[in-house]
C-alpha positions in Angstrom: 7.6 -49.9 14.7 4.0 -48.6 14.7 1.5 -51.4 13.3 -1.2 -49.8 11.7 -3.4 -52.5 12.1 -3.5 -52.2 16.0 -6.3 -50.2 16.8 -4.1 -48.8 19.7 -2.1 -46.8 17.3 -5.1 -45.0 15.9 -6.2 -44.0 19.0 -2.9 -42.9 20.1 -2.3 -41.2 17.1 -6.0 -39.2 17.7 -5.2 -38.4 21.5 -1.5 -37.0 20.4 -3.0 -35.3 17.6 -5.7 -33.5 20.0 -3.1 -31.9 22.1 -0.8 -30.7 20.0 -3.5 -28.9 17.9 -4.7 -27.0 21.2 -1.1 -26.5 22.0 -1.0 -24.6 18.4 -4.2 -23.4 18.7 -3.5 -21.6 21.9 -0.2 -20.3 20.8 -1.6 -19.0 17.4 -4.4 -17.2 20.0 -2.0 -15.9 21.9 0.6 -14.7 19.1 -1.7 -12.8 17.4 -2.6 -10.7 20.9 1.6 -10.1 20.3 0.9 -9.1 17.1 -1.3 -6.7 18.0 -0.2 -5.2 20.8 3.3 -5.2 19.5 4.9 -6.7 22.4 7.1 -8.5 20.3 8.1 -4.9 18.3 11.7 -5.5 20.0 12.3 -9.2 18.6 11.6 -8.9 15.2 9.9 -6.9 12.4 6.4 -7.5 11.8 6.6 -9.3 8.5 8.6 -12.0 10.2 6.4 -12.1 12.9 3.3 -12.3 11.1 5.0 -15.2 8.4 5.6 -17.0 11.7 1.8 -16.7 13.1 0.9 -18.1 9.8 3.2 -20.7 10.5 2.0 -21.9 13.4 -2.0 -21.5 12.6 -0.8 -24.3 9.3 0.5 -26.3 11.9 -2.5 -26.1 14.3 -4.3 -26.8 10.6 -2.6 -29.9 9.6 -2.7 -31.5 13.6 -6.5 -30.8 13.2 -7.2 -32.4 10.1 -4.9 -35.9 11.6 -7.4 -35.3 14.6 -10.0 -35.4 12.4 -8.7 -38.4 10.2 -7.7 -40.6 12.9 -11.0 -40.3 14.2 -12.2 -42.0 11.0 -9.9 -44.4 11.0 -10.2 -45.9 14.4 -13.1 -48.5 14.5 -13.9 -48.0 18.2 -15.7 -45.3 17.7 -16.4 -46.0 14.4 -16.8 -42.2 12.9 -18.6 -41.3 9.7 -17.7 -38.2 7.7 -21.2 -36.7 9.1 -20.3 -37.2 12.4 -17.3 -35.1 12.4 -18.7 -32.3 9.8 -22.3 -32.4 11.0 -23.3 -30.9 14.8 -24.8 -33.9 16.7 -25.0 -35.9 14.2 -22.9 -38.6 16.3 -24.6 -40.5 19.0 -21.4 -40.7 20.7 -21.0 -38.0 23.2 -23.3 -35.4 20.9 -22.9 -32.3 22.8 -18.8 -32.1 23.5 -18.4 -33.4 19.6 -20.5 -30.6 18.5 -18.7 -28.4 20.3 -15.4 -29.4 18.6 -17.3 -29.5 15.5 -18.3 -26.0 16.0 -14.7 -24.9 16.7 -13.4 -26.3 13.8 -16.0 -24.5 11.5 -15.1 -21.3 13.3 -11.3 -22.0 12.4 -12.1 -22.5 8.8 -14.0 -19.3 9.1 -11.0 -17.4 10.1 -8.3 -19.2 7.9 -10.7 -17.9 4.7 -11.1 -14.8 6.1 -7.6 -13.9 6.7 -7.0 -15.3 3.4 -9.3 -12.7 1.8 -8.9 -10.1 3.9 -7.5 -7.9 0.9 -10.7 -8.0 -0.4 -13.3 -7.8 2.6 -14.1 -4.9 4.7 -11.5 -4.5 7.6 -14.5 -4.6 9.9 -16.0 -7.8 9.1 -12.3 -10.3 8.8 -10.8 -8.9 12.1 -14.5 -9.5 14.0 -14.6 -13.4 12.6 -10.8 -13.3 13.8 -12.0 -11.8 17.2 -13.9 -15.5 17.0 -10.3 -17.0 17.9 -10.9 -16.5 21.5 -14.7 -18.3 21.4 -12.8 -21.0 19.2 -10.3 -21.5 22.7 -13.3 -21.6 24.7 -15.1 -24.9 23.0 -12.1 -26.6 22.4 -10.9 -26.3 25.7 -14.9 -27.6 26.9 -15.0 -30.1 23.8 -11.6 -31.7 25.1 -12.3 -31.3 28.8 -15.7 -33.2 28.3 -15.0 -36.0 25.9 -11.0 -36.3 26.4 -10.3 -39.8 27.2 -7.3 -38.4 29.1 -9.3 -36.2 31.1 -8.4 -36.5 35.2 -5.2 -37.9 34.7 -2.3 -35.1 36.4 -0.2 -34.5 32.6 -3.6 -33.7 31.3 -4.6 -32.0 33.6 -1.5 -29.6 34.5 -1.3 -29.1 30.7 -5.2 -28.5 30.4 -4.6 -25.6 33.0 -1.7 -23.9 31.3 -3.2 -23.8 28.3 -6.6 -22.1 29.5 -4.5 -19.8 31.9 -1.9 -19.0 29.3 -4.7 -18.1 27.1 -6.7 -16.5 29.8 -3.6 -14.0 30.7 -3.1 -13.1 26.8 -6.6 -11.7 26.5 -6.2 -9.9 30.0 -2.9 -8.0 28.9 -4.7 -7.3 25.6 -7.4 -5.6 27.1 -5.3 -3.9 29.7 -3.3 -2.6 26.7 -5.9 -1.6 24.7 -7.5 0.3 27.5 -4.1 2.4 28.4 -3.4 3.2 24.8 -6.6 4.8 24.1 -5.5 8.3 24.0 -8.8 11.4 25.3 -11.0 12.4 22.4 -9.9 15.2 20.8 -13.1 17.5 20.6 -14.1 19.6 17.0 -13.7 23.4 17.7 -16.8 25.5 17.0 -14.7 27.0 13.6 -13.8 23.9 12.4 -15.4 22.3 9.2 -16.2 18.6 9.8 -16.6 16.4 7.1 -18.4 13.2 8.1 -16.1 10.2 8.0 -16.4 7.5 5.6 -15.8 4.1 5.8 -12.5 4.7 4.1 -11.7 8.1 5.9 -11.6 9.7 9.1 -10.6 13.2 10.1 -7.5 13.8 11.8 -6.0 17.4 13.5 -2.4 18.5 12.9 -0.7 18.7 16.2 2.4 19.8 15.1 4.3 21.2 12.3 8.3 20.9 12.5 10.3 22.7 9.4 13.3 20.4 8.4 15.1 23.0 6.1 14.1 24.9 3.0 10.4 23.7 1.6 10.8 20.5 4.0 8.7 20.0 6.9 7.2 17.1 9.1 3.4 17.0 9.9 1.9 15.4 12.5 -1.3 14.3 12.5 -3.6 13.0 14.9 -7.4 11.2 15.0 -10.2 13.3 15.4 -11.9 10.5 16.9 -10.1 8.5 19.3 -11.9 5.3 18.3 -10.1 5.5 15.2 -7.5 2.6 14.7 -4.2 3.4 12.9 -3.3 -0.1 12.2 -0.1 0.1 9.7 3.2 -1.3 8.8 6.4 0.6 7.4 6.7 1.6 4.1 2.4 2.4 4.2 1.3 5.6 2.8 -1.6 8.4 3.8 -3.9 9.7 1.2 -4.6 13.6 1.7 -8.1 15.3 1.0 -7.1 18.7 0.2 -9.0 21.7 0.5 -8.3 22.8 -3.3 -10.0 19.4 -4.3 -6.8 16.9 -4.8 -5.8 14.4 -3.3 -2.2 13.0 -2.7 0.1 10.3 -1.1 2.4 10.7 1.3 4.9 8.4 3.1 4.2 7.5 6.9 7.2 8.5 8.6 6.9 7.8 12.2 6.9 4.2 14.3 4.2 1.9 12.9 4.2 1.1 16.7 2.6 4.4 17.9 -1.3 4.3 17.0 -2.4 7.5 17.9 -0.1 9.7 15.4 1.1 10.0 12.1 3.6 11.7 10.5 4.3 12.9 6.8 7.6 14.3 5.4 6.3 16.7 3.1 9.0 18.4 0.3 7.1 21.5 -1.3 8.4 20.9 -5.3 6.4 23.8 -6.5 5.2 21.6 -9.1 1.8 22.3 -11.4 0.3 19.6 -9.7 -0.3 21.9 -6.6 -0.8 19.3 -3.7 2.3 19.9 -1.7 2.4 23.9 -2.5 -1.1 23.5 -0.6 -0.1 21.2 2.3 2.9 23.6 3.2 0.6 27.4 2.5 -2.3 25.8 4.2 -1.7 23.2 6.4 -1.3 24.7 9.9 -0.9 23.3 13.6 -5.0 23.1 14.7 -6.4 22.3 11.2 -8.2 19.5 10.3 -7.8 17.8 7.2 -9.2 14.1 5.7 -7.4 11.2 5.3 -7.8 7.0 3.7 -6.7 4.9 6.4 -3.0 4.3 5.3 -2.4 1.8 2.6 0.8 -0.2 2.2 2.3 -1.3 -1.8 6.2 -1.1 -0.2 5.7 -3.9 2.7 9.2 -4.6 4.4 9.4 -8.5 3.8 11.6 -10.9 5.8 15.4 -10.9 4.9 18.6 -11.9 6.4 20.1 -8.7 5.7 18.8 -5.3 4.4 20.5 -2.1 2.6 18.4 0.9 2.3 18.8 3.1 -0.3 16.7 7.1 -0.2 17.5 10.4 -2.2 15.5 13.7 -0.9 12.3 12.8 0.9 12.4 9.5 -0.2 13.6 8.6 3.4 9.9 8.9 4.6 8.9 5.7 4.2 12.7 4.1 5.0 12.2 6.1 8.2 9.3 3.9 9.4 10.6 0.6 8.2 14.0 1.4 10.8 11.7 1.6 13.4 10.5 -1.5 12.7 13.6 -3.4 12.7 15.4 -4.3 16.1 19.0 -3.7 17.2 19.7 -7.2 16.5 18.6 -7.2 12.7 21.9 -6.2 10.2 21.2 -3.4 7.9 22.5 -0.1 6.4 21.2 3.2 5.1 22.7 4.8 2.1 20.9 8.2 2.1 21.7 10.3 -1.1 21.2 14.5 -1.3 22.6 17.5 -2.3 23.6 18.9 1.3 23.5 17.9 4.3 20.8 20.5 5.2 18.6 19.4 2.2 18.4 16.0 4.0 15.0 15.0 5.5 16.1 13.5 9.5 19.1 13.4 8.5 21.1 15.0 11.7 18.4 12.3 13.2 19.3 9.5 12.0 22.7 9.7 12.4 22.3 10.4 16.0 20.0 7.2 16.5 21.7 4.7 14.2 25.1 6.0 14.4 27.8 4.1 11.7 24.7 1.9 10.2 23.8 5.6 8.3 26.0 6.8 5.5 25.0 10.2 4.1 26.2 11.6 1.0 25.8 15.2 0.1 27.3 15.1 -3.0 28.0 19.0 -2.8 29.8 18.7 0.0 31.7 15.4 -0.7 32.4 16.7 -4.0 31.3 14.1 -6.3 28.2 12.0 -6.7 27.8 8.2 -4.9 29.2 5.7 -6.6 26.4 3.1 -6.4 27.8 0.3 -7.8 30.9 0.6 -5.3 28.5 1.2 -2.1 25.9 -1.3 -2.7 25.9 -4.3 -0.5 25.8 -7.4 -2.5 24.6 -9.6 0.0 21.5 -7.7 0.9 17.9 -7.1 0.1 17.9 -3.6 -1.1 14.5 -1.6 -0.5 15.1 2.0 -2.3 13.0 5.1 -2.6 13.8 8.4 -4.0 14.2 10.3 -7.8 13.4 8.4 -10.6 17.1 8.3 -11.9 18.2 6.6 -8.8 15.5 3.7 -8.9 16.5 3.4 -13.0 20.3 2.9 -11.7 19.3 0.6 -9.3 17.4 -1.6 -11.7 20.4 -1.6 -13.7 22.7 -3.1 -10.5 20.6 -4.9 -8.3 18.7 -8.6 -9.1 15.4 -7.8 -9.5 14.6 -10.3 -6.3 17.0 -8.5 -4.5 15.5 -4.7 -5.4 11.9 -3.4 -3.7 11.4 0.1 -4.5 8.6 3.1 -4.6 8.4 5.5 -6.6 7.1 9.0 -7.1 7.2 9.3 -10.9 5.8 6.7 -13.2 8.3 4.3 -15.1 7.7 4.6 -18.6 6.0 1.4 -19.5 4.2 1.1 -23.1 1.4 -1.9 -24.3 2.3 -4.1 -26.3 -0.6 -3.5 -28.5 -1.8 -6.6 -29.2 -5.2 -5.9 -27.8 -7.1 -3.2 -29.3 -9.9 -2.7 -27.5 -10.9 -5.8 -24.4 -13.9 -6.2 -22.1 -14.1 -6.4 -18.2 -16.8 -8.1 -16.9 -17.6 -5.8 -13.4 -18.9 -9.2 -10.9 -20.2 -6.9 -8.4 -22.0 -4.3 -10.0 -23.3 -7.1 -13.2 -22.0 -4.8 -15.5 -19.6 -5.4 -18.7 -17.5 -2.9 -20.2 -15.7 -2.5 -23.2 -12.2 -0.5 -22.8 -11.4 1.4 -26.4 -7.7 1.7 -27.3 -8.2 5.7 -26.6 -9.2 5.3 -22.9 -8.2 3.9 -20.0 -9.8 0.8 -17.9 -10.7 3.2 -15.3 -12.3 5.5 -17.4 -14.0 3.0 -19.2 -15.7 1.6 -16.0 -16.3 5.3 -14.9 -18.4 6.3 -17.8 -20.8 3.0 -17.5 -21.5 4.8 -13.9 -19.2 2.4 -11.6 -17.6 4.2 -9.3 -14.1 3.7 -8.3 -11.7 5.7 -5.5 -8.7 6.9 -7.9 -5.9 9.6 -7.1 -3.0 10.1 -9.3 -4.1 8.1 -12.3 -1.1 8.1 -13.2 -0.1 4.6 -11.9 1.7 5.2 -8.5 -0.6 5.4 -5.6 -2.5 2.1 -6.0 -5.6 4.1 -4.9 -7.7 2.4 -7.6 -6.7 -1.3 -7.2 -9.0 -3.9 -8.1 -8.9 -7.3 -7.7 -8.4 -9.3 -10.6 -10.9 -12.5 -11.1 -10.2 -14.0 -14.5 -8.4 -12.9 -17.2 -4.5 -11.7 -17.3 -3.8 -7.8 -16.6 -1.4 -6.1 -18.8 0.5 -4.1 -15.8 1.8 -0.6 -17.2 1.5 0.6 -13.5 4.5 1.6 -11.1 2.9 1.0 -7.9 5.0 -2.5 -7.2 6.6 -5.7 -9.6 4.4 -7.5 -11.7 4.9 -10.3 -10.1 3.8 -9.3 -6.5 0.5 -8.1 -8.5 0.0 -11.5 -10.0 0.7 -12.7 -6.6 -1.8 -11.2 -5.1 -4.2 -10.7 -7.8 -4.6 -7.1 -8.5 -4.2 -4.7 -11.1 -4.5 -0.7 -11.1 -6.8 0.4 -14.4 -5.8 4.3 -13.9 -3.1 2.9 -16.7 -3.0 -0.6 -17.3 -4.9 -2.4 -20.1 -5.3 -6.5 -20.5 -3.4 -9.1 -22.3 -6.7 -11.2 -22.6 -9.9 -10.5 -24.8 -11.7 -10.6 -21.0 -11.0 -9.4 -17.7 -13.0 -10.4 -14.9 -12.6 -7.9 -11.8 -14.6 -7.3 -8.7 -16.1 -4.2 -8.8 
């Protein structure tokens, strides 16, 4: 039994404490180099995989902090809270203590950054993550100079499998990196090229597949090779049209392959005009502007999934099959007309074999029976008409159901609030919404300006972050409570359910 009077046990507890938080510290290093270079694409999804990188940085987290409060607790050294928050501020052994101290700011640096990186500019959270690797660095030197274990052979055979484990992570991400970096793709003289944004880039069609009557597949590719096409399934692409509009479309391919994209694109001959103009316009050789894919339809860790898609709602199903290995159980229940109607279908079948069920209710004869062919056991992620989501709703728990949708639910205010105020933090401005216009208008017409699509509630082009205050969601874009979760709201439609809404904008 430990007596934790003995100063022996403090110190014991600090030395233990040390290595297990550079074992997790190296591990959570050299996970996320998985991560990224998707060597681990084959053993799980990335959700999973990303919960579980999480998972182990806590870890690494909590073993710090008993580092840190051991330290204060053993009186040999007798530690003050300066010391081990302060650079040499600590006579004992100033410059390796600083060093750790220095890591350990760097870590907290990272943690908050990854916590807002919904909020700050994809550029700046993944350079303090590239920090990791400098954090690996010092705490390897930190422990190496002031470890009182230092020269005996467990320390030091596990000193050297930690820097080398680390050391060969970073090599086979860089050797990675440089073989997937596909040849720039040069502008031709005719070509029209609209500078890129720091929310665009351009990209090339490189091919152009037809899948049946007003169905086709687009593929399209980076102008620039620099670009990075970092999604997961279920993300969508925003379109810059030549006739002005813009519109979303479902990522198709393998969220593994980061040079190409691809869109299933039905032509509904609609009023709205976007996919009329992507089929009559868009050929093999153009270029066209795109947002760097956004995802509101994430695949999230289950035991067991059943997919549910009617017309070209397979796109985004498509990707998230990639993304789960051979090992994972799941289903597809894909709903159309005919068989010829039916976006991948003959594909599908061919890959996935027995896991796909297609129903062509003109050729079966009858329409699916949803509440006999839904798996009651599984997560259910659905895309497709807006009848089919509405029947879903109506079978499914709503923790069970994750859907995307291409028409708006009908959602009305509950009118209690007239008229409300959002205070803008960003641009200092307030603004009062009127009961005849929305929160995005409202915030247009004092001269913020905000990046909006549809407007209509389903892209989630125009999401803000909510500060204070509670949103009234009337959008469609995902469940309330995954807003709430993550503290957003999208003003194209919905209003507030207090006087005040703080957003940052």
């Amino acid at each position: 039994m430990l007596d934790f009077q003995d100063p022996q046990v403090w110190w014991f507890l600090t030395r233990a404490s040390a290595m297990v938080a550079w074992v997790l510290l190296t591990l959570t290093a050299v996970w996320g180099i998985l991560l990224k270079t998707r060597i681990l694409r084959g053993a799980d999804n990335p959700e999973w995989l990303t919960v579980t990188h999480r998972y182990i940085s806590g870890l690494a987290m909590a073993m710090i902090a008993t580092h840190m409060g051991t330290l204060l607790l053993d009186e040999y050294i007798q530690f003050g809270w300066a010391d081990i928050l302060v650079p040499f501020a600590t006579t004992f052994e100033p410059l390796p203590v600083a060093l750790g101290i220095i890591a350990f700011w760097l870590i907290i640096l990272v943690q908050l950054t990854a916590l807002g990186s919904k909020w700050l500019p994809e550029s700046l959270w993944k350079g303090v993550h590239l920090s990791s690797y400098l954090v690996l660095v010092l705490v390897a030197l930190h422990s190496g100079l002031v470890g009182t274990d230092v020269g005996t052979p467990w320390y030091t055979v596990v000193s050297l499998i930690l820097i080398t484990t680390a050391a060969l992570a970073g090599i086979v991400r860089l050797v990675i990196a440089g073989r997937e970096k596909p040849p720039a793709r040069a502008a031709s003289p005719q070509d029209t090229v609209t500078p890129p944004t720091r929310s665009t880039f351009q990209a090339r069609v490189i091919d152009r597949t037809p899948c049946g009557d007003d169905l086709a597949e687009f593929t399209l590719a980076p102008l620039d090779s620099a670009t990075e096409l970092e999604w997961e399934s279920g993300a969508h692409l925003t379109l810059h049209l030549g006739n002005g509009l813009e519109r979303q479309y479902s990522l198709a391919g393998d969220p593994a392959d980061s040079h190409t994209l691809r869109l299933g694109v039905l032509n509904t001959h609609g009023e709205g005009g976007g996919s009329s103009w992507v089929h009559n316009n868009l050929q093999v050789g153009d270029l066209i502007t795109c947002d760097y894919p956004k995802n509101h339809f994430p695949l999230k860790p289950a035991k067991k999934y059943q997919f549910v898609a009617s017309g070209v709602g397979i796109t985004p199903i498509r990707s998230m099959l990639y993304s789960i290995p051979a090992g994972r159980e799941w289903s597809l229940l894909y709903l159309g007309r005919t068989t010829e109607d039916m976006l991948f279908a003959r594909g599908l079948r061919e890959r996935y074999g027995d896991r796909v069920t297609l129903w062509a209710s003109k050729e079966r004869g009858s329409r699916a029976d949803l509440e006999e062919l839904l798996d009651p056991g599984a997560d259910v992620y659905a895309c497709g008409s807006a009848e089919l989501i509405n029947s879903l709703e109506q079978l499914v728990a709503p923790k069970r159901l994750h859907v995307e949708r291409f028409e708006p639910k009908a959602r009305v205010s509950n009118g209690k609030l007239d008229s409300f105020t959002i205070e803008a933090e960003t641009s200092g401005v307030t603004v009062t919404v009127s009961p005849d216009q929305s929160a995005l208008e409202a915030l247009e017409e004092a001269g913020i300006a905000i990046q909006a699509s549809c407007r209509r509630g389903t892209c989630g082009t125009c999401e803000l972050a909510v500060l204070e205050g509670e949103p009234e969601h009337l959008d469609s874009v995902m469940s309330d409570a995954d807003k709430d979760e993550l503290g957003v709201m999208y003003p194209c439609v919905s209003r507030a359910k207090t006087p005040t809404l703080s957003l940052r904008v």
